[in-house]
C-alpha positions in Angstrom: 0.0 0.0 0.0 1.5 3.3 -1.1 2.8 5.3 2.0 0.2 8.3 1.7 -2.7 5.5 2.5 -1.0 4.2 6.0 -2.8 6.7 8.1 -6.0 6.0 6.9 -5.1 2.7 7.2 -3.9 2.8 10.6 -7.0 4.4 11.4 -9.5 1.6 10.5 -7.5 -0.7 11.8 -7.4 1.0 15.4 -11.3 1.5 14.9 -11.8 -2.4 14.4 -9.4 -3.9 17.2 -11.4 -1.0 19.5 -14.7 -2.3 18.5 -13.3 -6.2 18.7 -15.2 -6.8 22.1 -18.4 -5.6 20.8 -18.2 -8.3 18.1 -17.5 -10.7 20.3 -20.8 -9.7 22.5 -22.5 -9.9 19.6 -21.6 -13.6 19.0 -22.0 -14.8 22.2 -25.9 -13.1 23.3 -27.4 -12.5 19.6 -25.7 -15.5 17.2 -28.3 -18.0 18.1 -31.2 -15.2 17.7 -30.7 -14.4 14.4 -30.0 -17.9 12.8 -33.3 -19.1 14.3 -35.0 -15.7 12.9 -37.1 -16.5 9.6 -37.0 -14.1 7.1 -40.1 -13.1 5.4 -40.5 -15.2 2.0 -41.7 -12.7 0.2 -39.4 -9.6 0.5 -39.5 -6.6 -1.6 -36.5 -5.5 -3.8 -35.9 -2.5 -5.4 -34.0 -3.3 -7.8 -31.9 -0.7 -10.0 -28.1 0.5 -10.9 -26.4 2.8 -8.4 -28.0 6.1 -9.3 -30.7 5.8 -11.5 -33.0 6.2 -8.0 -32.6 3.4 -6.1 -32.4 5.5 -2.6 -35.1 7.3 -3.3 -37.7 4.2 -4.0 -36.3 2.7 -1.0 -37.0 5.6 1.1 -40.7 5.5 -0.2 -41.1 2.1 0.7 -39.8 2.5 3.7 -42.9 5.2 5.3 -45.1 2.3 4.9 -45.0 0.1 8.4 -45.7 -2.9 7.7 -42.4 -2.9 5.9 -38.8 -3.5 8.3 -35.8 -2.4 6.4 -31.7 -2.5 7.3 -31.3 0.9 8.6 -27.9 2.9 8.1 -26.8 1.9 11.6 -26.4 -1.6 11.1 -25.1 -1.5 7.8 -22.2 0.4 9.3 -22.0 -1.7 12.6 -23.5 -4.7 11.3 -20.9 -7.1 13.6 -22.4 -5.5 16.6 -25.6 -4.1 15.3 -27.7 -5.6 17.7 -26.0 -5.2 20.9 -25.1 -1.1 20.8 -27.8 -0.2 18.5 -29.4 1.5 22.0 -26.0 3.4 23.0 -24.1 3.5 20.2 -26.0 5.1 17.9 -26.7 8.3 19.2 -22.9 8.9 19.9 -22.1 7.9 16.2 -25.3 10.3 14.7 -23.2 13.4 16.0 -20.8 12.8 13.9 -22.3 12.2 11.1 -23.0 14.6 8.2 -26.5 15.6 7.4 -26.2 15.0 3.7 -24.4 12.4 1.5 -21.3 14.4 -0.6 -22.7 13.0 -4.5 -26.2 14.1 -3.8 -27.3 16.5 -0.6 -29.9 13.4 0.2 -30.2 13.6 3.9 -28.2 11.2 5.8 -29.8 9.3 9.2 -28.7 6.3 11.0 -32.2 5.2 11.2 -32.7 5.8 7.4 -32.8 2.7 4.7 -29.5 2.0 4.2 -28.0 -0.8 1.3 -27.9 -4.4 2.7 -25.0 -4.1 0.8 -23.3 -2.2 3.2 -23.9 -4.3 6.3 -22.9 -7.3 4.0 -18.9 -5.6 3.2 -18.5 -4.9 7.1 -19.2 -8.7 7.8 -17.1 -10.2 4.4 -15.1 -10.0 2.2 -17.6 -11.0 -1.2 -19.1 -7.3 -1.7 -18.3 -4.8 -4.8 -18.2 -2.1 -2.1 -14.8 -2.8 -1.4 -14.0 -1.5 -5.1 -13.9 2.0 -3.0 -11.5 1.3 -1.0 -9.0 -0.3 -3.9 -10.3 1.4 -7.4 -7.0 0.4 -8.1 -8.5 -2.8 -8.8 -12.3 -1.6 -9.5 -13.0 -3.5 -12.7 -11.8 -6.7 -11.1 -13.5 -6.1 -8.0 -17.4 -5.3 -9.7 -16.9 -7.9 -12.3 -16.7 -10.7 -9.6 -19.3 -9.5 -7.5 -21.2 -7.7 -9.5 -22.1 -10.5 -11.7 -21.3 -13.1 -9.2 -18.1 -14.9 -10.5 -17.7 -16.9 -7.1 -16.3 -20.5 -7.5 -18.4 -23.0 -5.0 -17.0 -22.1 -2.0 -17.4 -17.9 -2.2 -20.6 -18.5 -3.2 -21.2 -20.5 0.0 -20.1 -18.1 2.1 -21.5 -15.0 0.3 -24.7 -16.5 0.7 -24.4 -17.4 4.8 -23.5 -13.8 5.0 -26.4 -12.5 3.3 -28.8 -13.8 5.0 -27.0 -13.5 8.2 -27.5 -9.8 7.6 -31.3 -10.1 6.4 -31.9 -12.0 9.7 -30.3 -9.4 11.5 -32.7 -6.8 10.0 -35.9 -8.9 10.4 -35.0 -9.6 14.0 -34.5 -5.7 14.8 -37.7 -5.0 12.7 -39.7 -7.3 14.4 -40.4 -10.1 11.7 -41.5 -7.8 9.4 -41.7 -8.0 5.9 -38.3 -6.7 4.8 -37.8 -4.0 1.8 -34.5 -4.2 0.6 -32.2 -2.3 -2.4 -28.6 -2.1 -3.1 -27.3 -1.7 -7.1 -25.3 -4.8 -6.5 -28.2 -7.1 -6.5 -29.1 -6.2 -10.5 -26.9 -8.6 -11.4 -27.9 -11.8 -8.8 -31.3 -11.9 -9.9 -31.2 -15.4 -10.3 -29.4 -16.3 -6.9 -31.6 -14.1 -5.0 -35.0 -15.9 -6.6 -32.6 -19.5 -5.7 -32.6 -17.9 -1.8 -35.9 -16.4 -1.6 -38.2 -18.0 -4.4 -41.3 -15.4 -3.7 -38.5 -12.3 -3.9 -40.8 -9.4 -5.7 -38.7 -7.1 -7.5 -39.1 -3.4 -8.7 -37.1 -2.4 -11.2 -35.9 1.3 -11.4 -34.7 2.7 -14.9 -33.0 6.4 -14.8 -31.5 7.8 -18.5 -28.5 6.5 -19.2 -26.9 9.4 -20.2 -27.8 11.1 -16.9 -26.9 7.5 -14.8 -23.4 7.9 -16.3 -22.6 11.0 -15.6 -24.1 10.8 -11.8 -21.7 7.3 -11.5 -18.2 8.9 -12.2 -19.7 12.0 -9.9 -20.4 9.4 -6.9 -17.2 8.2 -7.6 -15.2 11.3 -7.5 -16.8 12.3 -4.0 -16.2 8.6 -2.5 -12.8 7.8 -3.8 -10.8 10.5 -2.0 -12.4 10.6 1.2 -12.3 6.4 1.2 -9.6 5.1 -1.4 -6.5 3.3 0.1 -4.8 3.4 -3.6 -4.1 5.7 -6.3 -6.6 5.0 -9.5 -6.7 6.0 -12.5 -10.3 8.2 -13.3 -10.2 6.6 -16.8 -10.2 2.8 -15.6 -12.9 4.2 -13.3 -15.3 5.1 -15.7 -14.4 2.8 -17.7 -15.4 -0.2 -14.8 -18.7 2.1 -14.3 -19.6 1.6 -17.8 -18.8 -2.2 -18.3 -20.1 -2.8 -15.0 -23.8 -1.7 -16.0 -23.6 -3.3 -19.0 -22.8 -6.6 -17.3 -25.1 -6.6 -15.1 -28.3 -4.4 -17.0 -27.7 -7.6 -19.6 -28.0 -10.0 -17.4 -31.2 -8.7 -15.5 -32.3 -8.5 -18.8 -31.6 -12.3 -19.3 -32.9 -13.2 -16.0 -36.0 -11.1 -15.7 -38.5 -13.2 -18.1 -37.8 -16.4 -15.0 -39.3 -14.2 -12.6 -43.2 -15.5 -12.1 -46.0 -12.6 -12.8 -47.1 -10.8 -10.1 -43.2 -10.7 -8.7 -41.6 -8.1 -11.3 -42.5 -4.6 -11.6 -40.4 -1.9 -13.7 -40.6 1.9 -13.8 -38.7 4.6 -14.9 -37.1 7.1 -12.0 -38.8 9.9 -14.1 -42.4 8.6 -13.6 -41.8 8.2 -9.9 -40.6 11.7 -9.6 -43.7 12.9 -11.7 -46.1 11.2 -10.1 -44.8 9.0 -7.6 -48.1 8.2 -5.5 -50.0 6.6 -8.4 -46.7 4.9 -9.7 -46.6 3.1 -5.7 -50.2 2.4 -6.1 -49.6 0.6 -9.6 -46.4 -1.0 -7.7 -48.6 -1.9 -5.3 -51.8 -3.4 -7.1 -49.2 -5.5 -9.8 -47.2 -6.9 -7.0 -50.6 -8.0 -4.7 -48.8 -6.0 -2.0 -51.2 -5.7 0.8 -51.3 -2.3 2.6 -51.5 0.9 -0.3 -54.5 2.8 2.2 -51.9 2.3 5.1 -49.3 3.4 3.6 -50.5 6.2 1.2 -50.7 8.7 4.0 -47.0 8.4 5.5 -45.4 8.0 2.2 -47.5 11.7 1.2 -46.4 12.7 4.1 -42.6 11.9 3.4 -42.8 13.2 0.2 -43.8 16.7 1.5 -40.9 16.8 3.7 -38.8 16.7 0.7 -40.9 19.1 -2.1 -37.7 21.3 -1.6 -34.8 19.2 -2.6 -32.5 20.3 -6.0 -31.1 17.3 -7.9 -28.0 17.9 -9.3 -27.9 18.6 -13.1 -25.7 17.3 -15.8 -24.2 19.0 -19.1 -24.6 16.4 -21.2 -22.2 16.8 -24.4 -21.6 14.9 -27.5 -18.7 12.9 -25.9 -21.1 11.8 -23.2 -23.6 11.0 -26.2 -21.0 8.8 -27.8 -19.5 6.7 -24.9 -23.0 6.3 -23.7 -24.9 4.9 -27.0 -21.5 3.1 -27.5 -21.5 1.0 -24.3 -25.2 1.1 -23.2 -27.1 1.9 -26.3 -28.8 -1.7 -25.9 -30.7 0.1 -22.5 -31.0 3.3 -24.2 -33.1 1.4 -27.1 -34.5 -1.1 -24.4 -36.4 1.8 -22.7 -36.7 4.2 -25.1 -34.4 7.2 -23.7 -33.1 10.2 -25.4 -29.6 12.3 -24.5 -31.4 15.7 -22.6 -29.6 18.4 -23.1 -29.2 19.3 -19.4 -30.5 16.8 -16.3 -30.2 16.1 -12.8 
């Protein structure tokens, strides 16, 4: 590891040998708890690239209680979630910053959060820690992002998983769980082998507008969590083959899914009109609940009416690289390059 990375370093590791005695509390009073926990059968995934609006679908689907959902606490303290989740917590949420850096969407501890997130603090098997070595980005997302795993990884990715969905259904209180991280677009198929009665909502954002938003997330995590140099052109370059990957293979795995478990919509629609495109979620997916939910989720939505998306010059070289590399999405959904976006 190059020598300008060995402070950061230092600093995690000083973080996890502190927090070592936690974990093994953890272990001892909760382990038995949350492998006899059932998860719901039926859980709901939104399902999406990073940045075409998975966040914001999650959050809407998360007003509605008679959902449970990871929250942002455990998936950054998922190996001793359940044990300082009364203590901890509040000492952690003064630190933290009220907005994420890419986007100025409020940040919470007790906010959806990527199961995703809880799943890279518990293993090794997650594409999150492509953030932390972009040096090796492309080889990091193609595993896990499409899954690559020889027997054995696979074995162990999918005890972890579902040690973390546990988790969260035993802190929600067996409740049906709604779940979303970009990583899942391309394990359709071993998601469905886990959970047969999975529903899934796919989210579709322009491409042209997805690409642009990827190398800005990028720019803002990198620095602050990178322990290597990268180069920005192998980045984007991984963001583009990346969604390609795993947009095709949703593609291939979606017509397996049984009616009445898939959904899609466009991030556009729900940020038109995003009541009647939950209650068409809703009513295709036989979700039970829409008259319970309508009122928090209008009521969420109000508390956001204010908020600016960032917007997006989108010039020719954008165009090119984008109908070069994704035009089969473009084409699959019927998107145009906007002159200017957010």
């Amino acid at each position: 590891m190059p020598r300008p990375y060995w402070g950061k370093l230092a600093r995690v590791l000083l973080t996890s040998a502190t927090l070592a005695p936690l974990r093994l509390v953890e272990r001892t009073w909760f382990d038995r708890r949350v492998a006899r926990t059932a998860i719901h059968p039926s859980p709901v995934y939104v399902h999406g690239f990073a940045r075409t609006g998975t966040t914001h679908l999650h959050n809407l689907f998360a007003q509605d209680p008679g959902f449970g959902f990871p929250t942002t606490f455990q998936g950054f303290a998922s190996p001793m979630f359940l044990t300082t989740r009364g203590w901890l917590e509040p000492l952690i949420a003064k630190r933290l910053p009220s907005t994420r850096p890419m986007d100025n969407v409020a940040v919470s501890l007790s906010l959806p959060q990527e199961e995703e997130v809880a799943l890279a603090c518990i293993s090794h098997l997650s594409p999150v820690h492509a953030v932390s070595f972009p040096n090796r980005i492309q080889e990091i997302t193609d595993k896990f992002g499409s899954m690559r795993l020889s027997a054995h990884e696979l074995a162990q990715w999918e005890r972890a998983y579902l040690r973390v969905l546990r988790q969260a259904t035993l802190a929600a209180g067996g409740r049906r769980l709604v779940l979303k991280s970009p990583a899942n677009l391309g394990r359709t198929s071993v998601l469905r082998r886990l959970l047969p009665d999975a529903k899934f909502v796919f989210i579709i954002r322009n491409p042209y507008v997805t690409y642009l938003s990827n190398l800005k997330l990028y720019r803002n995590l990198l620095p602050a969590y990178g322990m290597a140099d990268c180069d920005w052109a192998t980045v984007a370059a991984a963001v583009r083959s990346n969604f390609a990957a795993m947009t095709r293979r949703y593609m291939q795995e979606r017509s397996s899914i049984p009616k009445g478990n898939l959904v899609e919509v466009r991030f556009e629609d729900i940020e038109r009109d995003p009541l009647s495109e939950l209650e068409r979620i809703y009513h295709e997916l036989r979700l039970p609940g829409w008259e319970r939910a309508r009122a928090p989720i209008a009521a969420y939505l109000e508390t956001i009416s204010g908020y600016a998306k960032n917007r997006y010059r989108i010039d020719r070289s954008v165009i090119d690289v984008v109908n070069r590399d994704w035009g089969f999405a473009v084409r699959e959904w019927g998107y145009a390059p906007p002159d200017a976006d957010g």
